[in-house]
C-alpha positions in Angstrom: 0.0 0.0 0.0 0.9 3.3 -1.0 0.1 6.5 -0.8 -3.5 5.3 -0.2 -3.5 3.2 -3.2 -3.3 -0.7 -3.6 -1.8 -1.9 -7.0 -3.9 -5.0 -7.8 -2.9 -7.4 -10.7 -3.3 -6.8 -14.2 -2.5 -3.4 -13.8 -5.9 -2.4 -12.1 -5.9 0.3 -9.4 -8.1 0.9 -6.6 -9.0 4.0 -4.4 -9.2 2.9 -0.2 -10.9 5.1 1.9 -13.4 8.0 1.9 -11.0 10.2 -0.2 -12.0 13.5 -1.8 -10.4 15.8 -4.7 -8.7 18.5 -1.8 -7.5 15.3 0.0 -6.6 12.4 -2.2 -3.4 11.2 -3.5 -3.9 10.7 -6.8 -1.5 8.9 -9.4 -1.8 8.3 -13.1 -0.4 4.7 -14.1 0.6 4.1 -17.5 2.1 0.5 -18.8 3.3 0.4 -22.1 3.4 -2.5 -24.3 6.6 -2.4 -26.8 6.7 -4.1 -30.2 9.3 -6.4 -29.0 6.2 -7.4 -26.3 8.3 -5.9 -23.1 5.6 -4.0 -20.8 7.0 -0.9 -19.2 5.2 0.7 -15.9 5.1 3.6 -14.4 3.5 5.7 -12.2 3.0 9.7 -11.8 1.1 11.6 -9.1 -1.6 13.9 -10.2 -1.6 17.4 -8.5 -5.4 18.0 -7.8 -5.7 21.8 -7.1 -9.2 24.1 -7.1 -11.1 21.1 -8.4 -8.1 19.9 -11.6 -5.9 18.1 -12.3 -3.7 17.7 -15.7 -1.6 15.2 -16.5 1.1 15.5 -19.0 3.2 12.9 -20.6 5.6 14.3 -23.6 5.6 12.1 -26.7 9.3 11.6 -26.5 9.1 10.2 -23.6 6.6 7.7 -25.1 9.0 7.5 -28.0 9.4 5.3 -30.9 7.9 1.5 -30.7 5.4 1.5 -28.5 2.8 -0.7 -29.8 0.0 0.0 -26.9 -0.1 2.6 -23.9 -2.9 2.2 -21.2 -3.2 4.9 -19.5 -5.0 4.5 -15.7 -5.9 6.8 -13.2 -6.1 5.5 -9.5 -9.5 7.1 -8.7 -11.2 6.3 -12.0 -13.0 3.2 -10.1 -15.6 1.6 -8.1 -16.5 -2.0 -6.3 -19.7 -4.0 -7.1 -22.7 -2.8 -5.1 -21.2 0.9 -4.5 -23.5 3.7 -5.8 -23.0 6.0 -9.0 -22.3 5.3 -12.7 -19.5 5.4 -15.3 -20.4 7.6 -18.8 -18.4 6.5 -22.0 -17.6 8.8 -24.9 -20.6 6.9 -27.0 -22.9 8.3 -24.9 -23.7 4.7 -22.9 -23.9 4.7 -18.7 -23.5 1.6 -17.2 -23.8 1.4 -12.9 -21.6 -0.7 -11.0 -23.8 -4.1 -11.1 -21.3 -6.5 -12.2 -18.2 -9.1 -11.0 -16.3 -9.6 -14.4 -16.3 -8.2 -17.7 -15.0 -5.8 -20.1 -16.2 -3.2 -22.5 -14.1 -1.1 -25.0 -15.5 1.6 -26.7 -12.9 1.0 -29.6 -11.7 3.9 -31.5 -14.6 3.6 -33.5 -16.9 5.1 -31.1 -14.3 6.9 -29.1 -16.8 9.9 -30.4 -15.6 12.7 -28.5 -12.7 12.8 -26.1 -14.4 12.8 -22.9 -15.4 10.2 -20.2 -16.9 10.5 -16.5 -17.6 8.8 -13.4 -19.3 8.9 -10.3 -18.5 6.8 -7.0 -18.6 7.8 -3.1 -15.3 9.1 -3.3 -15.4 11.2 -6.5 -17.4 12.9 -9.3 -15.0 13.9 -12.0 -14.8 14.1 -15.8 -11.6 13.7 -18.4 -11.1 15.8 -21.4 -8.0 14.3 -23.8 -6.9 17.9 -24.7 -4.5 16.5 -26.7 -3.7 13.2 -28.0 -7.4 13.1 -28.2 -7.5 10.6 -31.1 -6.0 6.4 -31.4 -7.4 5.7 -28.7 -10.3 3.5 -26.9 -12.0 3.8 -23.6 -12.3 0.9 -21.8 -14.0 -0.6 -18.6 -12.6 -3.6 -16.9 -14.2 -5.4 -14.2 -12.5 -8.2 -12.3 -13.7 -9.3 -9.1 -16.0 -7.0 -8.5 -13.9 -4.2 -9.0 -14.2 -1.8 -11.6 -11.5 0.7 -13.3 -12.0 3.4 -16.1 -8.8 3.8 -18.5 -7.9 5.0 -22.1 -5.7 2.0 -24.1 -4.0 3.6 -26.9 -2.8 2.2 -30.2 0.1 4.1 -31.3 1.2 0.9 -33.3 5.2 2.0 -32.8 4.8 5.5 -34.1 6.1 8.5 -32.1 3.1 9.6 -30.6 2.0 12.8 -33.3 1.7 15.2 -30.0 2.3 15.3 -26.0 -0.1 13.8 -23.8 -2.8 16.1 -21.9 -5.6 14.8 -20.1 -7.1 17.4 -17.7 -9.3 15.8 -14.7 -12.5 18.0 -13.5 -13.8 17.2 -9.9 -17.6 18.3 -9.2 -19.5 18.6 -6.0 -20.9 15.0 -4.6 -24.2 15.9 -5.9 -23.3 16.6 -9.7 -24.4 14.2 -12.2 -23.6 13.7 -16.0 -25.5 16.8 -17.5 -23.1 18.9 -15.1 -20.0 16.6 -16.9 -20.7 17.5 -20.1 -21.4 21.1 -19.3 -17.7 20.9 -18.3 -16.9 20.1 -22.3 -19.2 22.3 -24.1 -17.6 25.1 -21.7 -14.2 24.5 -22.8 -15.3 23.7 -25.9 -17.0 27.3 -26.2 -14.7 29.2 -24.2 -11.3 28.2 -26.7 -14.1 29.1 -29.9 -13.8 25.5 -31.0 -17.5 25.9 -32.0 -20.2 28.6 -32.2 -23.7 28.1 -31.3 -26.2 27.9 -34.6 -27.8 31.3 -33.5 -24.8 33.3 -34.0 -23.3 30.8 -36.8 -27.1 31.6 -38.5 -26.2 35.2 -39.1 -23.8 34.6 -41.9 -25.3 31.6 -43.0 -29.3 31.9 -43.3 -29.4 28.0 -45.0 -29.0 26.9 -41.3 -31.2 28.8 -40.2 -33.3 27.0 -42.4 -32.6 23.8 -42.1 -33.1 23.8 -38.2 -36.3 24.8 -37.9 -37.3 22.0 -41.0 -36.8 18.5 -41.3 -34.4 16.8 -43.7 -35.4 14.2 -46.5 -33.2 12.2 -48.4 -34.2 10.7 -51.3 -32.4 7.9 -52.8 -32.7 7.5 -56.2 -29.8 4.9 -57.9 -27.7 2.4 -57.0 -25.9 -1.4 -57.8 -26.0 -3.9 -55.9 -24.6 -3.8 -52.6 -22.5 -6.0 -51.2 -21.2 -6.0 -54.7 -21.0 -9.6 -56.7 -18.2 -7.6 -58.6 -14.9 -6.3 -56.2 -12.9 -4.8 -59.4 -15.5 -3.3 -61.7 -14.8 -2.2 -65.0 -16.8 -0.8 -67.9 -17.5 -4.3 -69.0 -18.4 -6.0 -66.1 -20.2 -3.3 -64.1 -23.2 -4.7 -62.6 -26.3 -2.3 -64.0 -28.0 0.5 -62.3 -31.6 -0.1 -60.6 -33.1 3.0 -60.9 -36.0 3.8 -57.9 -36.3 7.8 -58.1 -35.6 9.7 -61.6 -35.0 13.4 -61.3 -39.2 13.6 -62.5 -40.5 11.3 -59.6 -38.2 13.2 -57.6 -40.3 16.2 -58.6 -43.8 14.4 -58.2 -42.4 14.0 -54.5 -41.7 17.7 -54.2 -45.4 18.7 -55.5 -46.8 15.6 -53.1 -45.1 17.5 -50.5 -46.5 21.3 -51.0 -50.3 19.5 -51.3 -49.8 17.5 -48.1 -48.8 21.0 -46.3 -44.8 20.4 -46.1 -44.0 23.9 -47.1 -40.4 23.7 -46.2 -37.8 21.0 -45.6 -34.2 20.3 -46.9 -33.8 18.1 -49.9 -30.6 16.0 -50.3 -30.3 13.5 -53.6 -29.0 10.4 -52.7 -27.0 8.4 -56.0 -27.6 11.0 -58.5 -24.2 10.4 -59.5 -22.3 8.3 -61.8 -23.4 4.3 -61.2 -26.3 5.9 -58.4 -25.2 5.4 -54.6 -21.4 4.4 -54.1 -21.1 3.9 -57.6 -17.6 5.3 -58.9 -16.4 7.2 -56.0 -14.7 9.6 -56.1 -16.1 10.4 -59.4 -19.5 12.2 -60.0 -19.9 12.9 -63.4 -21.7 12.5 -65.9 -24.7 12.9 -63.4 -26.3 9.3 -64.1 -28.1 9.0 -67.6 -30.8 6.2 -66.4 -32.6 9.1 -63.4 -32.7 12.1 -66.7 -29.1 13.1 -66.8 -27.8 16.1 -66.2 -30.8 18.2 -67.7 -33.0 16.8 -65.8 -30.8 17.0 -62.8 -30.8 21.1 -63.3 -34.7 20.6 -64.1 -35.4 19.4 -60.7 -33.4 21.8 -58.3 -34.8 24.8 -59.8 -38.4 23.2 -59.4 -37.2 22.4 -55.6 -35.6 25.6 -54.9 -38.5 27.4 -56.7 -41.3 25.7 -54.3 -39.5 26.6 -50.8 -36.9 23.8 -50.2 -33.6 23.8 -49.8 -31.8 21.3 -52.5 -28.6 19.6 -51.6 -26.9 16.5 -52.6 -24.8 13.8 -51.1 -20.7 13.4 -52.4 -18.3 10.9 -51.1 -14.3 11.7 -51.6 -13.9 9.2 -48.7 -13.5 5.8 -50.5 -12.7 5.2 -54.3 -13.3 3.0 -56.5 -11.2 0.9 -59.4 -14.1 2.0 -61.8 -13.9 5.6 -61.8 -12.1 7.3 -64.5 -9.3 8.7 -62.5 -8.6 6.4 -60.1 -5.0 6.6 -58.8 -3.0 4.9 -56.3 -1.1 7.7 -55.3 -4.0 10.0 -53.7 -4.8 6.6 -51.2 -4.3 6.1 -47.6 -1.3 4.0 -46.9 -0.6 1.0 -44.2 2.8 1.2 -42.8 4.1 -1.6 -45.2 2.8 0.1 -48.3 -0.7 -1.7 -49.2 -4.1 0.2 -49.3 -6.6 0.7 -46.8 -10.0 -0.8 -47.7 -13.1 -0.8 -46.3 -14.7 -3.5 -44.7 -16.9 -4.6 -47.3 -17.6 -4.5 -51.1 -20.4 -1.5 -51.6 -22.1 -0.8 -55.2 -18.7 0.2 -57.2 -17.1 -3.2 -56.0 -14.1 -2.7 -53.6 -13.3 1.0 -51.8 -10.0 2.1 -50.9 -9.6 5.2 -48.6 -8.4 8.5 -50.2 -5.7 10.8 -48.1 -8.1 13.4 -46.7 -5.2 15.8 -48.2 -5.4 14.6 -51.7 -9.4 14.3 -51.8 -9.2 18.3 -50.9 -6.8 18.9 -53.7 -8.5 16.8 -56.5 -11.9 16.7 -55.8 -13.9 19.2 -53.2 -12.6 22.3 -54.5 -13.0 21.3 -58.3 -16.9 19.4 -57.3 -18.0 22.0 -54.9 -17.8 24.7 -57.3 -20.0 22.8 -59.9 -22.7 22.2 -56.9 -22.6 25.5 -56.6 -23.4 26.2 -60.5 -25.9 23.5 -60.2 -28.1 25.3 -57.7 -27.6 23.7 -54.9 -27.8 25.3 -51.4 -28.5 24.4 -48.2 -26.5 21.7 -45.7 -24.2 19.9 -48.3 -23.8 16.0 -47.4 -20.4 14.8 -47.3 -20.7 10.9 -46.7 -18.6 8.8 -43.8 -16.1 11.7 -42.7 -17.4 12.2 -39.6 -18.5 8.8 -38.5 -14.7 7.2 -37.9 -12.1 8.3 -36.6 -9.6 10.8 -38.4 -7.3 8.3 -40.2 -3.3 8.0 -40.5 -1.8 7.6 -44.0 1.8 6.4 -44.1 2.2 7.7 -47.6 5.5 9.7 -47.9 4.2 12.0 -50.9 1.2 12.8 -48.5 1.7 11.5 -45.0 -1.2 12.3 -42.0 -1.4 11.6 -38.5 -5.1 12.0 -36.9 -4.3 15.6 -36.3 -3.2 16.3 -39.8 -5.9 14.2 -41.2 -8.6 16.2 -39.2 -7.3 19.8 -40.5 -7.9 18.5 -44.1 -11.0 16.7 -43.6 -12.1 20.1 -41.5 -11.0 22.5 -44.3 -13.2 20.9 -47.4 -16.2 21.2 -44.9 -15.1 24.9 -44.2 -14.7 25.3 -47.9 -18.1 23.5 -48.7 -19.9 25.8 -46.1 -18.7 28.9 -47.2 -20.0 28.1 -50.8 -23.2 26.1 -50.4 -24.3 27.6 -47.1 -23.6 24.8 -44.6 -22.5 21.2 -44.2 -23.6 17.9 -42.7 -22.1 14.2 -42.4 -22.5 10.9 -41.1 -21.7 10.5 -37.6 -20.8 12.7 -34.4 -16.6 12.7 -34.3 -15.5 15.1 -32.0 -12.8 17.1 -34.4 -15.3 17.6 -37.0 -17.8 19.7 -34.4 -16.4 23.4 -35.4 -17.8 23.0 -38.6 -20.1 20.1 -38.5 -23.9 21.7 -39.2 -26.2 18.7 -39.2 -25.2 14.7 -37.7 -27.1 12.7 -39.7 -27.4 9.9 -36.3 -25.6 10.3 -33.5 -25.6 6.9 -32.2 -25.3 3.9 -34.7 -27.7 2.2 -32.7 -31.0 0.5 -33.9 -32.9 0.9 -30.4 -34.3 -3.1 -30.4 -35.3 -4.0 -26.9 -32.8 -6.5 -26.4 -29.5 -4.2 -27.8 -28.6 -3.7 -24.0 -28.9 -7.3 -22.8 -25.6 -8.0 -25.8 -23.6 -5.4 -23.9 -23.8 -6.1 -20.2 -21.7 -4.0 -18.3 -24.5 -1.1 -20.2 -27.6 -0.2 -19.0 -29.0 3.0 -20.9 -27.9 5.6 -23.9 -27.7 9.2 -22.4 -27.6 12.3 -24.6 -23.9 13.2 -23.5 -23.7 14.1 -27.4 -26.8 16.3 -27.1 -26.2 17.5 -23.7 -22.4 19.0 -25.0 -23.7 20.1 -28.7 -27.2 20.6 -28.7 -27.6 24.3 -29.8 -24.5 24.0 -31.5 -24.7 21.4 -34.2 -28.5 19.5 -35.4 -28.6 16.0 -35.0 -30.7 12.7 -35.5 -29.9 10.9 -32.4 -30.2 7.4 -33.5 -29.7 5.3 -36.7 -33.3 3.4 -34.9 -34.3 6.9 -35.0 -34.9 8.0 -39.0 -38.3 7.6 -40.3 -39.6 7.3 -36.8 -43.3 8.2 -37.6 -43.1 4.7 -39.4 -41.7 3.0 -36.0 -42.0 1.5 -33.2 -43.3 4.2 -30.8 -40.5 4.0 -28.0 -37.9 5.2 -31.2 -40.1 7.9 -31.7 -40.3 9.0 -27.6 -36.7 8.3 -27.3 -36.3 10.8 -30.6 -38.3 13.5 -28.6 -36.1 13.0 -25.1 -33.4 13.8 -27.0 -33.9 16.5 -28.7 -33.9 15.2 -31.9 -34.0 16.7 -35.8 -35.8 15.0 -37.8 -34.5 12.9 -40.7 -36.5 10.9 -43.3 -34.8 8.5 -46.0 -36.5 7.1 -49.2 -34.9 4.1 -50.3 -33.5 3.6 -46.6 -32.9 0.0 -47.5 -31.3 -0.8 -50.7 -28.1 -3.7 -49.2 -29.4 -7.6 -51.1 -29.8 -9.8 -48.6 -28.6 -7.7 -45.3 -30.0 -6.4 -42.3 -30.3 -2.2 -43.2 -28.3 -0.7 -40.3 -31.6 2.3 -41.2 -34.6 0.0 -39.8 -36.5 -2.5 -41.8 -39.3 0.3 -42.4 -38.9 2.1 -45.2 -40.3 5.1 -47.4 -40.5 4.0 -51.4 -42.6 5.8 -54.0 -43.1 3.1 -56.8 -46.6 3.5 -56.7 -48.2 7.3 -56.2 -50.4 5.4 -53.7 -46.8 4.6 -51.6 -45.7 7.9 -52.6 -48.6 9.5 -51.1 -48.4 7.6 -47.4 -44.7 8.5 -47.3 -45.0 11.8 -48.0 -47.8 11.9 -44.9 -45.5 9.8 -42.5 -43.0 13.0 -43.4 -45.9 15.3 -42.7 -46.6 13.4 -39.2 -42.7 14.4 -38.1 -42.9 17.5 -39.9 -45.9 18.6 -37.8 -44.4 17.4 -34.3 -41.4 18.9 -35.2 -43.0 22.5 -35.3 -43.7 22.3 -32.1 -40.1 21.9 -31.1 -38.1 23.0 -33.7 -37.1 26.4 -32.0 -35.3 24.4 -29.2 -32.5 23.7 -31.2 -31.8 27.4 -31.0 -31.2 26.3 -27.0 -28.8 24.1 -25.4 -29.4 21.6 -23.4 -29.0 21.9 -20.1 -30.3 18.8 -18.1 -31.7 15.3 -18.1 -32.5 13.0 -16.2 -35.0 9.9 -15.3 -38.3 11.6 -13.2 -38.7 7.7 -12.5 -38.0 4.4 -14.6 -40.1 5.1 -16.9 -40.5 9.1 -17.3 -37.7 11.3 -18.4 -37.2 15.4 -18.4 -34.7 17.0 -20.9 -34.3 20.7 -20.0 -33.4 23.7 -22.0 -31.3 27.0 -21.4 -34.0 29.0 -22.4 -36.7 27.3 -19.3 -38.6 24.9 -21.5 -38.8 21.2 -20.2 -40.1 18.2 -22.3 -41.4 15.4 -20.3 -41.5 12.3 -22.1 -43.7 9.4 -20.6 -42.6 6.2 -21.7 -45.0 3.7 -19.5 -47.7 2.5 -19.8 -49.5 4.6 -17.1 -50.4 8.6 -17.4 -47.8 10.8 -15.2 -48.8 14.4 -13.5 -45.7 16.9 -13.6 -46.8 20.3 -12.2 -50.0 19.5 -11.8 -50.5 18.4 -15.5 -50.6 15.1 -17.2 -48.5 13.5 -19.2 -50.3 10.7 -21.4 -49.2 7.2 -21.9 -46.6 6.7 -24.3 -46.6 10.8 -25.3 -44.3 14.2 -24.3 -45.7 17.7 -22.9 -43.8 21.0 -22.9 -43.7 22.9 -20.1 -42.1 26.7 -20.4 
């Protein structure tokens, strides 16, 4: 024992004692595993002063050939049966329920660099101010104890910056909406992001777009996974056509007779091969949906009726059948070879292009032509923000996570600054200074037995929401789009968390795979299907306006009124009570139906 810690095995460390932030001896234990599988430990003490902490570990200390660094701090844990809750970067809270197990965020949903706990000794959250990216957040339980730590995979590179992990301690009685205030301060306070009222004054497309919902329409694509890897202009598999640029304008009219006056448009495949098809190639804009003509035909019918008309681009992945494609402007592994993507999508197998090199090649040249097109509004560029920034080992174009970010950050500045705004897949942390609209927040379908395949979880929270609401618009769940069409706890849950909403034609379009979207869809090959989608948009659209000028507002706090009744609380007063039992509730001597929300302001 040692300065009030005990070092358990397996590098787990465990507070003793009623300790607090004024009087605690805190320490921050790295172990490093080397290439050559050595483990190297050490251990620093934390200085907690007026509620912080920072730790700070230079990269050169780290050095060259580390394969893994774990980084642990000594009060980051709890025992089975204590009260309080852990809060992961993914927005997930688990309690402290179990005897064994372990649960990694992965870099993959590493989403913001950010965790927080809360035991009898402490209430504290972490920012990674720098090194914020490579890394996952993990939870490991063993016998009964539980400890909170970041495992980094720096796969023998020099770390790209120093380590800095600041540690905030909050009063006993703070809870997670008080954590993530923490973030969204700093964030705000360094001008890291700007709230959508004042970022609305120079751009009045998002003022637009968050008081209106957003439909996508999907209108080509092959199939996907494709029977073809390495397509050529002989072998390409042909285009299924479900939208041309006409039907796309039948759904606009549709739209205008049901009531929908205003909304954001964004064309889904109306490139090249439809959806995915020859990435990162566009053009010519694909001849089976009107061509180009007809392209031009339809956004000045959209723009003329009220909407906003955008499109959706991809520079992310390319393809062996596009017209250009080159080697050179790929990521590279270490050893030389491409990175792919997991799986073969419409234009057969993608590689990843160097976020420098798409810049270079393809947004400034394809932004300008959007521009000539029409469009305007809150341009989609597809996957960016949904994984983490990538590394490319190329020495022509080489990018850690930090160089990766500023490129991938300046074709969404350039985009904004000549559409009028910009939107992307997922939530990624370094994207939020000029991230508009998150098209889901959480790629998580919101089935009733999701939790029961990650035990050491218990709930979603909107840490996301709680830190960016105000700032940037957001679907909150991929079980969340088309939610007039679903199960009615996705549509509660899209209320309690302050959700835009989002509607997809043509959500499922993958041959023989479950659609990460929802099994419901919104198609239009009939005018009678056309008709009932366009209502089920109406439905949303009509809930939505009497919301919609929340997302002017943070949000400020949430929590559970009981099991089955939460509050979500904005900076301007109002409070939306969402019921989701099976029983009315009375808040401030009014009711609350059933499976149903009330505002209170």
């Amino acid at each position: 024992m040692k300065n009030g810690l005990v070092l358990l095995a397996a590098g787990v460390v465990c507070c003793i004692g009623a300790m607090d932030a004024s009087a605690a001896a805190y320490a921050i234990k790295t172990i490093a595993t080397h290439e050559d599988g050595r483990r190297e430990t050490h251990e620093y003490p934390l200085d907690v002063s007026n509620g912080k902490g920072t730790f700070v570990l230079p990269a050169k200390t780290v050095g060259v050939g580390v394969k893994r660094l774990e980084i642990i701090p000594s009060f980051a844990t709890a025992e089975k049966g204590e009260t309080g809750y852990f809060i992961l970067p993914e927005g997930t809270l688990g309690s402290f329920t179990k005897t064994n197990g372990v649960y990694s965020t992965g870099e993959g949903r590493n989403y913001m660099p950010f965790y927080g706990m809360k035991t009898p000794r402490d209430t504290f959250c972490m920012i990674a101010k720098r090194m914020s990216w490579r890394y996952a957040t993990r939870v490991v339980v063993k016998k009964g104890v539980y400890q909170v730590s970041q495992m980094y995979n720096l796969n023998g590179d020099l770390p790209y910056e120093d380590f800095e992990l600041e540690f905030t301690f909050l009063p006993s009685d703070a809870e997670y909406p008080q954590m993530a205030r923490v973030y969204r301060d700093w964030q705000l306070g360094r001008g890291a992001v700007t709230p959508i009222v004042e970022r609305m004054k120079k751009y009045p497309e998002l003022a637009a777009a968050a008081t209106n919902v957003e439909i996508r329409i999907r209108q080509a694509w092959k199939p996907v996974p494709s029977p073809v890897p390495f397509q050529t202009k002989y072998n390409e598999p042909p285009v299924h056509a479900a939208v041309t640029f006409d039907r796309c304008g039948d759904i606009v009219r549709e739209l205008k007779r049901q009531g929908v006056n205003h909304a954001q448009i964004c064309l889904v495949g109306w490139n090249k091969g439809g959806h995915d098809g020859a990435y990162p190639q566009l053009f010519p804009v694909e001849p089976v949906l009107g061509g180009e003509s007809k392209l031009r035909e339809f956004i000045k019918l959209s723009n003329s009726e009220g909407f906003q008309t955008v499109c959706h681009t991809c520079f992310y992945s390319a393809y062996a059948i596009a017209d250009d494609f080159d080697e050179e402007y790929l990521l590279k592994e270490k050893d030389g070879s491409l990175q792919r993507s997991h799986m073969e999508w419409a234009g057969g197998r993608p590689y990843r292009t160097c976020p420098q090199r798409a810049h270079e090649r393809y947004t400034v040249k394809n932004m300008q032509i959007m521009k000539d097109f029409g469009f305007h509004g809150l341009h989609y560029h597809d996957v960016y923000s949904i994984l983490p920034p990538r590394i490319c080992y190329d020495r022509r174009h080489p990018c850690s996570p930090k160089d990766s970010l500023h490129w991938y950050v300046k074709q969404m500045a350039f985009t904004r600054d000549l559409i009028g705004g910009t939107q992307s897949e997922g939530p990624f942390d370094g994207f939020a200074g000029n991230l508009d609209f998150c098209m889901y927040v959480y790629f998580f379908p919101l089935e009733k037995d999701d939790y029961a395949k990650k035990p050491l979880l218990e709930r979603h929270i909107p840490l996301f929401q709680l830190v960016y609401h105000g700032i940037i618009l957001a679907n909150p769940f991929t079980g969340t789009l088309n939610y007039p069409i679903k199960a009615p706890h996705k549509r509660l849950k899209f209320i309690e968390f302050g959700g835009r909403p989002l509607f997809v034609w043509y959500a499922n379009f993958l041959t023989g795979q479950s659609n990460w979207m929802g099994k419901e869809d919104l198609v239009c090959g009939t005018d009678e299907e056309l008709r009932a989608g366009v209502a089920a948009i109406k439905r949303g659209h009509d809930e939505y306006r009497k919301l919609s000028d929340l997302q002017h507002y943070f949000m400020d706090d949430h929590r559970l009124l009981t099991k089955d009744v939460s509050l979500t609380a904005y900076s301007n007063g109002t409070r939306i009570v969402v019921n989701h039992g099976s029983v009315p509730y009375e808040y401030e001597g009014k009711t609350v139906p059933a499976g149903d929300w009330r505002r209170f302001d």
